[in-house]
Backbone as ProteinMPNN parsed JSONL, in Angstrom:
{"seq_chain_A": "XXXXXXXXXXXXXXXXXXXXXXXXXXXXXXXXXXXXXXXXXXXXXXXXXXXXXXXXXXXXXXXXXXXXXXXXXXXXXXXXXXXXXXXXXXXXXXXXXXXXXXXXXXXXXXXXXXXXXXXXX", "coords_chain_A": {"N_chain_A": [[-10.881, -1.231, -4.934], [-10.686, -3.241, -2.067], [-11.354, -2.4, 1.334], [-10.141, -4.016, 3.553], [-8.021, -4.189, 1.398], [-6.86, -1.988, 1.163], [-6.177, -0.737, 3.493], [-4.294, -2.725, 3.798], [-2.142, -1.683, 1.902], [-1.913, 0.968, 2.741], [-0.677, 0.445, 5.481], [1.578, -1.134, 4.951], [3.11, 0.945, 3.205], [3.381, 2.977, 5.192], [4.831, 1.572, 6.915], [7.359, 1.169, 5.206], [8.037, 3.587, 4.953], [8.709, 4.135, 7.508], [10.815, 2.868, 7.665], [10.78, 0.137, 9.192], [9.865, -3.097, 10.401], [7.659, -5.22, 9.26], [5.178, -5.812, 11.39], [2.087, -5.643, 12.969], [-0.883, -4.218, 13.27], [-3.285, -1.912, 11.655], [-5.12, 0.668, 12.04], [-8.678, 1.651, 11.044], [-9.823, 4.25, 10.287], [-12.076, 5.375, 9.523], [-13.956, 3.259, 9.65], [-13.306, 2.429, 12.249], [-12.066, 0.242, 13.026], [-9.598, -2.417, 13.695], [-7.057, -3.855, 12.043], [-5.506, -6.842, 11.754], [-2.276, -7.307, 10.658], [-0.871, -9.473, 9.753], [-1.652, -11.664, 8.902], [-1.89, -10.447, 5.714], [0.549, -9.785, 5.268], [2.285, -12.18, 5.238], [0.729, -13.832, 3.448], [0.898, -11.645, 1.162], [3.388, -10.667, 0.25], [5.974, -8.627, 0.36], [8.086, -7.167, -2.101], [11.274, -5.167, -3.447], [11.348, -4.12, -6.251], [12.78, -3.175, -9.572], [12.736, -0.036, -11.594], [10.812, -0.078, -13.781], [8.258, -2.496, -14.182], [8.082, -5.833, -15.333], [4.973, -6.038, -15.648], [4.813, -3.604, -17.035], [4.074, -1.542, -15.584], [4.835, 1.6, -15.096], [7.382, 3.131, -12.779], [8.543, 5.595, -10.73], [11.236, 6.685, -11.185], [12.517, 8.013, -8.539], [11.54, 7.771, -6.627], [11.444, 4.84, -4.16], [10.876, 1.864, -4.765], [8.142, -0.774, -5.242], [6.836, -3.97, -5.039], [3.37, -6.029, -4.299], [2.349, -8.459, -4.28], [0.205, -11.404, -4.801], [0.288, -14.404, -4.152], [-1.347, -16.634, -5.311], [-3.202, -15.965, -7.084], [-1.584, -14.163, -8.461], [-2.589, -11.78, -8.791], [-1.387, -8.182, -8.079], [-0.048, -5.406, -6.678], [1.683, -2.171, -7.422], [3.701, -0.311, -5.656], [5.089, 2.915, -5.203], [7.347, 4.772, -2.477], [8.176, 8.165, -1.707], [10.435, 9.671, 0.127], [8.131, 10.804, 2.788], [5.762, 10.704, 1.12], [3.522, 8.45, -0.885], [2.779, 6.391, -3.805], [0.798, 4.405, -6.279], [-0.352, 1.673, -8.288], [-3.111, -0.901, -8.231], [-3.349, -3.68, -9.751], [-5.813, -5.654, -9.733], [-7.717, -4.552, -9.052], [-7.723, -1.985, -10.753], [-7.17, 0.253, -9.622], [-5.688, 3.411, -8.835], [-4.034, 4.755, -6.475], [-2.66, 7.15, -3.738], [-0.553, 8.531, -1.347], [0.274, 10.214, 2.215], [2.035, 10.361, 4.785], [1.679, 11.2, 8.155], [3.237, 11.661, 10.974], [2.073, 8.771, 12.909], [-0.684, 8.684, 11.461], [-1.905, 7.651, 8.45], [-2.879, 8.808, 4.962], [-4.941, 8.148, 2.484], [-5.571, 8.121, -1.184], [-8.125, 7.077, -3.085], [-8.654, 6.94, -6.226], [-10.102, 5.426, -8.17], [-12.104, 5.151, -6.439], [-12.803, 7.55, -5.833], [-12.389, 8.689, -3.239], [-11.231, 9.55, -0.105], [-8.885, 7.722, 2.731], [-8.523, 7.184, 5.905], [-5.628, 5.92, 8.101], [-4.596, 4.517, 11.286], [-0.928, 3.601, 12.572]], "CA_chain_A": [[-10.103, -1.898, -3.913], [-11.077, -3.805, -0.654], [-11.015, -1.976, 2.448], [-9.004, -4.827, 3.272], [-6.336, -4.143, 0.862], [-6.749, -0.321, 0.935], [-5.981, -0.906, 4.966], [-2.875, -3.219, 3.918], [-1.436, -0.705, 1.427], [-1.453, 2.299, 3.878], [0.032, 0.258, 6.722], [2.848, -1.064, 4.258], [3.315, 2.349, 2.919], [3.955, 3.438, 6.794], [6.144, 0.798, 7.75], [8.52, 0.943, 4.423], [8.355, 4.906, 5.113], [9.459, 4.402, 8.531], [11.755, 1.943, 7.602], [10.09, -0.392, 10.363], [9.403, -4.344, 10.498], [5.886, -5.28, 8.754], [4.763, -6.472, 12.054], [1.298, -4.744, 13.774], [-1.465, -3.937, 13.277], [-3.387, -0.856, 11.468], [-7.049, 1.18, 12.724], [-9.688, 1.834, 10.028], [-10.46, 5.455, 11.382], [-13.593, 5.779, 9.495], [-14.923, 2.186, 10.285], [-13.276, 2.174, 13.322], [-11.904, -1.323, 13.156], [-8.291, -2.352, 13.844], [-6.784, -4.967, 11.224], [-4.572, -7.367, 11.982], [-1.57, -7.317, 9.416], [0.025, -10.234, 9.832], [-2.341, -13.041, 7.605], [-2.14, -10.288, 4.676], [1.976, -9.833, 4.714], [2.434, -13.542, 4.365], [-0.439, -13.904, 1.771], [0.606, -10.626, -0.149], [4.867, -9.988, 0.218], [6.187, -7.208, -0.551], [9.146, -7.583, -2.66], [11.755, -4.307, -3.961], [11.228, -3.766, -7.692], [12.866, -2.058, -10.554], [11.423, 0.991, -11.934], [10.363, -1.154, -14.921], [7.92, -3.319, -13.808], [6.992, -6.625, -16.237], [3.939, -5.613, -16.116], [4.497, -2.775, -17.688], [3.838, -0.7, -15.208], [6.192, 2.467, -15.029], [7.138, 3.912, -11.438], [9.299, 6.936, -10.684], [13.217, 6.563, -10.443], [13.079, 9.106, -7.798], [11.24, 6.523, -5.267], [11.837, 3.182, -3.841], [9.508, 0.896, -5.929], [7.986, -2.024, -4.311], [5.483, -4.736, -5.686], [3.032, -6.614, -3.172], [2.434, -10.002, -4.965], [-0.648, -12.406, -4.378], [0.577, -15.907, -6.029], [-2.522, -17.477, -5.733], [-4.368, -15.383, -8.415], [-0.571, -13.367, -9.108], [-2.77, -9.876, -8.477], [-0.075, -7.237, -7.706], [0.063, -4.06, -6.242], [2.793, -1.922, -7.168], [3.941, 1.031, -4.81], [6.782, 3.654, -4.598], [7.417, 5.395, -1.256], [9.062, 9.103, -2.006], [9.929, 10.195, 1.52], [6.283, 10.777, 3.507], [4.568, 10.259, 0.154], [3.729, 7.273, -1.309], [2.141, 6.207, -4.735], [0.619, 3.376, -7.027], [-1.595, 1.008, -8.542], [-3.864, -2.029, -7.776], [-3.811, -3.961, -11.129], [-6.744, -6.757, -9.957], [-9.169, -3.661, -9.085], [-7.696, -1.193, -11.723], [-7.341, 1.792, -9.112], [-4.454, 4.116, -8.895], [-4.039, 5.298, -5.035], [-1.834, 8.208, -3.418], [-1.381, 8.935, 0.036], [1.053, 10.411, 2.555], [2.312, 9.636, 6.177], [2.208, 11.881, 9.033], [3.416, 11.074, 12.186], [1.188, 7.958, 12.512], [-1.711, 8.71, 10.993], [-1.938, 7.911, 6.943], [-4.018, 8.975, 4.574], [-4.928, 7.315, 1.012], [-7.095, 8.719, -1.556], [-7.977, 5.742, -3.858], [-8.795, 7.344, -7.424], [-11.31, 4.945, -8.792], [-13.757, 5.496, -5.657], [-12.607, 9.333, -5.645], [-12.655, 8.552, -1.46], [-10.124, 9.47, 0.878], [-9.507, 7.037, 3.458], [-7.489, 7.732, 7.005], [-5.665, 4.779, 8.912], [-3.507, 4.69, 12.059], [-0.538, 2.53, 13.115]], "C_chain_A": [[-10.986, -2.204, -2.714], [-11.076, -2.991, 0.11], [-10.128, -2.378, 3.135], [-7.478, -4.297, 2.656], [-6.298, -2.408, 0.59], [-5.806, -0.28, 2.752], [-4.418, -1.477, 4.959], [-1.869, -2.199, 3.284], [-0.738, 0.074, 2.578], [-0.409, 1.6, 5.394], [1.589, -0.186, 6.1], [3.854, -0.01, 3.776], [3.957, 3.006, 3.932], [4.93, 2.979, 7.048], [7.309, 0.688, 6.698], [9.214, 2.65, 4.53], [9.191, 5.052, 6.26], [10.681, 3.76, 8.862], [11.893, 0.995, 8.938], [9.814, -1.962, 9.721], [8.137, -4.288, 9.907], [5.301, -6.411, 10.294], [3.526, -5.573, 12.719], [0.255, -5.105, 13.058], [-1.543, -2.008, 12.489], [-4.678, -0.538, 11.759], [-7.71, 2.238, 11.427], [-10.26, 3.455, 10.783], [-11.925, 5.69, 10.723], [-14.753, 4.401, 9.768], [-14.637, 1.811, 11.751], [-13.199, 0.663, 13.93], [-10.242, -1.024, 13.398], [-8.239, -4.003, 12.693], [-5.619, -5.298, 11.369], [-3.965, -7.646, 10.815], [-0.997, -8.474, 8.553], [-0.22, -11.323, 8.996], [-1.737, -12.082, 6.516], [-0.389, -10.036, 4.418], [2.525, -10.992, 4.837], [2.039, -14.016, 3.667], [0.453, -13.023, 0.431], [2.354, -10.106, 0.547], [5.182, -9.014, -0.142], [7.732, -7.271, -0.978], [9.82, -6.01, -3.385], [11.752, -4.802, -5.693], [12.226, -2.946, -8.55], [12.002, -0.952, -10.87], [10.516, 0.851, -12.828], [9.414, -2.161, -14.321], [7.637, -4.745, -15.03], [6.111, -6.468, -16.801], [3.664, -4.588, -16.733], [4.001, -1.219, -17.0], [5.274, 0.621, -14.781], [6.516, 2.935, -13.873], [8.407, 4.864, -11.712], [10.958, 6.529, -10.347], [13.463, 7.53, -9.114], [12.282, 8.14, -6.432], [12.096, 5.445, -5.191], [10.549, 2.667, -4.223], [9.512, -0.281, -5.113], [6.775, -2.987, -5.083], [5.007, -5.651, -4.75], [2.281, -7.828, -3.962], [1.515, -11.046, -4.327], [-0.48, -13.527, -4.795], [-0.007, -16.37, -5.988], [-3.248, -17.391, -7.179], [-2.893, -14.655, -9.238], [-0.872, -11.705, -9.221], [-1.403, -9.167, -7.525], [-0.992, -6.092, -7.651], [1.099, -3.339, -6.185], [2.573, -0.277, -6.883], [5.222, 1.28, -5.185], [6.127, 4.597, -3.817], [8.589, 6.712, -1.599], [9.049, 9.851, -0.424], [8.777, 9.684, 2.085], [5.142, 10.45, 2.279], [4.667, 9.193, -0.341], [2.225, 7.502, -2.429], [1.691, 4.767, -5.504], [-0.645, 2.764, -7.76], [-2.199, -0.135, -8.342], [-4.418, -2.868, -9.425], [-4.969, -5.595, -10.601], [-8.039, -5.342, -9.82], [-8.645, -2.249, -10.032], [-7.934, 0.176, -10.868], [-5.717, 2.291, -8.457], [-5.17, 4.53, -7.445], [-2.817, 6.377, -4.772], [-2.408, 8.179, -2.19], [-0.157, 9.452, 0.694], [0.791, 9.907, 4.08], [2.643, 10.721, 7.472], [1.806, 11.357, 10.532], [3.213, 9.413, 11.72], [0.221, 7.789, 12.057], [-1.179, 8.774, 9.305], [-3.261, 8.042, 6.167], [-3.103, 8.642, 3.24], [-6.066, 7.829, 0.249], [-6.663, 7.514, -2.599], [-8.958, 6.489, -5.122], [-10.434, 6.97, -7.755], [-12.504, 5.049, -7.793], [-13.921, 7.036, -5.594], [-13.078, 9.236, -4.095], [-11.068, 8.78, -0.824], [-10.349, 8.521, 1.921], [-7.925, 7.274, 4.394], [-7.091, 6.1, 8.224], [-4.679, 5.627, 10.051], [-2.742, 3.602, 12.446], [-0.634, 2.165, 14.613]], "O_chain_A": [[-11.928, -1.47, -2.416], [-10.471, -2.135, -0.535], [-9.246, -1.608, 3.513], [-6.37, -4.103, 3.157], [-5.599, -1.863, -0.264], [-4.752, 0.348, 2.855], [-3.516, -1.054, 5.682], [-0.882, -1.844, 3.927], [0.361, -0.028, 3.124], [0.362, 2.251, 6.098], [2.622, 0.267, 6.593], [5.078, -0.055, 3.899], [5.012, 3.598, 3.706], [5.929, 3.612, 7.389], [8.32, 0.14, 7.137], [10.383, 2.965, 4.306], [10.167, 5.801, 6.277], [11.402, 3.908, 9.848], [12.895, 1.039, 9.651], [9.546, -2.008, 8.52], [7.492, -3.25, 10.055], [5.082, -7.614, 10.151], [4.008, -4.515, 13.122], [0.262, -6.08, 12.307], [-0.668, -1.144, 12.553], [-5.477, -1.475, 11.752], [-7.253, 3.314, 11.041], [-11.042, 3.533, 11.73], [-12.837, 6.162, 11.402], [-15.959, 4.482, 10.002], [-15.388, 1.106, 12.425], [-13.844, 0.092, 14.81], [-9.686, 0.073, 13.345], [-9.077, -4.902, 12.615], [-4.671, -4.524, 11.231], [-4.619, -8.133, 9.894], [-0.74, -8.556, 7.352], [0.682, -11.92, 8.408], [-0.792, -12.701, 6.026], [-0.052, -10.121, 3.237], [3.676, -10.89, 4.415], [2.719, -14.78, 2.982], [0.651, -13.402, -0.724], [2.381, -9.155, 1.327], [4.613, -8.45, -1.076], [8.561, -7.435, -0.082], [8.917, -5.437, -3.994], [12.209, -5.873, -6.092], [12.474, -1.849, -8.049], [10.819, -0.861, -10.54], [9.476, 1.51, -12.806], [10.142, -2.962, -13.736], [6.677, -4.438, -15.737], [5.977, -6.581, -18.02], [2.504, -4.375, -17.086], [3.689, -0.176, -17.575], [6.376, 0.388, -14.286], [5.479, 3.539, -13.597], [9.101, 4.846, -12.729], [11.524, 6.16, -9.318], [14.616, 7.738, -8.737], [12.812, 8.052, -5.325], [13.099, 5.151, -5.842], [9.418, 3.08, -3.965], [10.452, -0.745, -4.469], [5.853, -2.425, -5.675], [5.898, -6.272, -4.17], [1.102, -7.476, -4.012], [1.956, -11.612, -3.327], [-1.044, -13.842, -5.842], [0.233, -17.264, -6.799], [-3.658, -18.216, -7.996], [-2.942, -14.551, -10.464], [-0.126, -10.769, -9.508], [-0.735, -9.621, -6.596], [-2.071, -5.822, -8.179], [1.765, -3.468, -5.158], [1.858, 0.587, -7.391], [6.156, 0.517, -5.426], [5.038, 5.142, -3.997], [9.769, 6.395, -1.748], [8.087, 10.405, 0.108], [8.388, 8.519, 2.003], [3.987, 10.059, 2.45], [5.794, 8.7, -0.391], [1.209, 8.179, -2.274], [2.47, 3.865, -5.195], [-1.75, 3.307, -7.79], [-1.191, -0.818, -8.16], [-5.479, -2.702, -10.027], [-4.755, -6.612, -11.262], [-9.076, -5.31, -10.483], [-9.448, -1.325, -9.896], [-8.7, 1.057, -11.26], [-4.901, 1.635, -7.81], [-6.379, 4.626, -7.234], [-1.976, 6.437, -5.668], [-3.554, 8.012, -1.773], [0.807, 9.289, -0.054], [-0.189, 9.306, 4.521], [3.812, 11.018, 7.717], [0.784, 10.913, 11.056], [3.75, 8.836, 10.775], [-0.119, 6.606, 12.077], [-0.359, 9.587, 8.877], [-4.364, 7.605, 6.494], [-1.922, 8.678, 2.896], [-7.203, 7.991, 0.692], [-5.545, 7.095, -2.899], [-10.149, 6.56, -4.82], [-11.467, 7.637, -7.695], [-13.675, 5.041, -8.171], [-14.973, 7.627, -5.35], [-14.163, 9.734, -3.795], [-10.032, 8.193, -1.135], [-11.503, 8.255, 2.257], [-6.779, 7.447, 3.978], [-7.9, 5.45, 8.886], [-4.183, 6.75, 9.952], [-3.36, 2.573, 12.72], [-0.212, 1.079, 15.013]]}, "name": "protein", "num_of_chains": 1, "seq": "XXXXXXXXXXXXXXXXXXXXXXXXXXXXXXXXXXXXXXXXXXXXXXXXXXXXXXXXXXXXXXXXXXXXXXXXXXXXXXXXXXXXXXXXXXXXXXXXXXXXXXXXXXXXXXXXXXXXXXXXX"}
């Protein structure tokens, strides 16, 4: 995954946790950047899902399932938000992510780099 779209995840993840507007901004705490949200949630929607995805992908009946949809290329990202935790996968870069939400600060560990990575809203 991007940094980019590791950055959009976690701030989506936040704002469907907090049950909050997708409007802001999120801060890269280990690059120490701030990323503006707002190009990548009109690019990349985030749309409520079944637990079934099409694709085949399975998510948990015990979340809220969500799929974040690129229609240029059609790469998806599908999340569920359980409470403070949140889960999924990135089917254009083939990496499963996990992360939870406290306070404002989230953290994401992204599988396929075996990296944790810490944002803030």
């Amino acid at each position: 995954m991007t940094s980019e779209l590791r950055a959009y995840i976690a701030y989506v993840a936040a704002k469907l946790i907090k049950q909050e507007d997708l409007t802001g901004s999120v801060i890269d705490m280990e690059e120490n950047v701030e990323h503006d949200m707002s190009i990548m949630c009109q690019e990349r929607p985030v749309s409520p899902t079944a637990t079934l995805r099409s694709c085949g992908t399975l998510r948990s009946e015990d979340g809220q399932n969500f799929c974040m949809i690129f229609p240029e290329t059609n790469n998806h990202t599908c999340l569920s938000v359980y409470g403070q935790l949140f889960d999924g996968y990135d089917h254009a870069s083939g990496s499963h992510f996990s992360g939870m939400l406290n306070d404002n600060l989230i953290e994401l560990y992204d599988f396929k780099r075996s990296d944790h990575y810490s944002f803030k809203l």
